[in-house]
Phi, psi and omega in degrees: 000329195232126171279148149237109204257135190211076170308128173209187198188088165089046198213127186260088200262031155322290163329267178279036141265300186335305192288297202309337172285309190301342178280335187279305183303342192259015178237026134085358201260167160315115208236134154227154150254134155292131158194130203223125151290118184277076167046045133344300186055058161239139202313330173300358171273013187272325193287306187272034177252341168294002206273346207256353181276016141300093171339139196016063137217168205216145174202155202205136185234090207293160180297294171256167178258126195235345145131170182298325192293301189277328180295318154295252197024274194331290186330310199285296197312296162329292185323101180241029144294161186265354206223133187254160154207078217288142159212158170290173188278346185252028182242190187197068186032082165313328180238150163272013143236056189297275168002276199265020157269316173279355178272340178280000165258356172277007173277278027134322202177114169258300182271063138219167171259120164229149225266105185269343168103169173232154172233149161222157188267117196294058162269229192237328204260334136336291202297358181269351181258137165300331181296345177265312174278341171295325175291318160317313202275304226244327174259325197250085160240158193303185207261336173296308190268359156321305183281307177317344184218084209264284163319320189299314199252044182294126152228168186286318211291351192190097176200146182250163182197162160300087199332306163312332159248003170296311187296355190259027199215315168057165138315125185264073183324021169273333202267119177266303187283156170340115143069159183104331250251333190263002177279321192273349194276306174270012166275315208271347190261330177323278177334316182269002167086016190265127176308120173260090181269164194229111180261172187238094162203095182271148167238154160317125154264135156239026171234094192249108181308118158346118201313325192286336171275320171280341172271336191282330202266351171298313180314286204293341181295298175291352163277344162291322183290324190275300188306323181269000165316293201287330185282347178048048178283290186225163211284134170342290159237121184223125182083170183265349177273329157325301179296326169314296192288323158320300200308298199292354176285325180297302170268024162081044170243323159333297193272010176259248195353326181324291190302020181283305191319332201264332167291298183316307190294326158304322190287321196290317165311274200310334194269349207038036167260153190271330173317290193286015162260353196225021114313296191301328181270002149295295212281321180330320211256333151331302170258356136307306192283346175292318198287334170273011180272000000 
């Protein structure tokens, strides 16, 4: 009945296959777990070669790196249950009825997705990272206001979905680099009229990046948003950042903001601030759009 597909990449995702197995064996359904390193190489695949002396679960570690997109693809093509349920490799169930929460909307409703939410954990050594405060501030919202923009709060790391309808709709494998990838994924569910519910079964992110490593995966993401722009993927302005960027284009600004990018992107570091993080990815983007007219 259930696949659980669990893309990672240089990560050690022992730890949640356990839990997510001891919750699967104990809700009795037909079970397989996935979990495929997208060509890593990294020595932490020695800890996730144990996933495979575990009953129904399996680890595989591809040769090459084939990309977010395409490594689910992949994952769903593996999957041979009717019911998918994608997580990141770095999170980690909140409740020890994760499982069978979701399986009581899998009875039930085939043609919708559904969203279980992010959480972050409130230490002292998080809270000093930007990457924690962008997720407080931009992700980790209750399940209402969730629902009210359903699509907008779409994410990759924790979603169930159907199979039949995960294939008419797939991941768009053009997307190689860091993010965006849940932008075009739920734009697109939008376009088809497939329902996005948003539930209170949250999981942990705990792979919480270093600044300097989250502002460069910031980087490749607004270089995806210009590539699905330039690509007529989504609309000129789609999103307010986009619209930001029209706009300072209109009034002849855009390329004084570009030049910005390398000061704003120091500032966004050093400060670990989200102000100076949705600067850098305006003038970023700025000078991406220049540079592709």
């Amino acid at each position: 009945m259930l696949s659980v597909l669990i893309p990672t990449y240089n990560y050690n995702a022992l730890a949640l296959v356990n839990e997510l197995h001891k919750q699967l064996l104990k809700s009795e359904v037909l079970f397989e777990i996935i979990c495929i390193d997208d060509g890593s190489k990294s020595s932490l695949n020695q800890q996730n070669e144990k996933i495979n002396a575990l009953p129904y679960a399996r680890f595989n570690a591809l040769k090459d790196n084939i990309g977010r997109s395409a490594i689910r693809n992949y994952l769903s093509e593996q999957a041979v249950y009717s019911w998918l349920l994608f997580l990141d490799s770095d999170v980690l169930p909140a409740s020890p009825l994760f499982i069978s929460n979701y399986l009581k909307e899998a009875s039930h409703k085939i043609g919708a997705v559904f969203c279980g939410g992010i959480r972050y954990l409130a230490s002292d050594e998080n809270k000093k990272l930007l990457r924690y405060k962008y997720g407080i501030k931009f992700e980790e919202m209750n399940v209402d206001k969730r629902n009210k923009r359903p699509y907008k709060f779409f994410f990759t790391a924790n979603f169930l979905i159907y199979k039949t309808l995960f294939n008419k709709i797939r991941f768009d494998e053009k997307l190689i680099k860091y993010g965006r990838e849940d932008l075009l994924f739920s734009l697109t569910l939008k376009a088809e009229n497939f329902p996005v519910i948003h539930l209170e079964n949250e999981v942990y992110h705990l792979g919480i990046d270093a600044d300097a490593v989250f502002v460069l995966k910031t980087k490749q993401a607004m270089e995806n948003i210009v590539y699905l722009a330039e690509s007529d993927l989504i609309l000129p302005k789609e999103g307010n950042l986009l619209k930001t960027v029209y706009y300072l284009s209109l009034f002849g600004v855009s390329y004084a903001v570009g030049k910005l990018t390398p000061f704003f992107e120091k500032k966004a570091i050093k400060n670990a601030s989200i102000f100076y993080l949705n600067c850098f990815k305006v003038s970023y983007l700025c000078s991406l759009k220049k540079r592709y007219k």
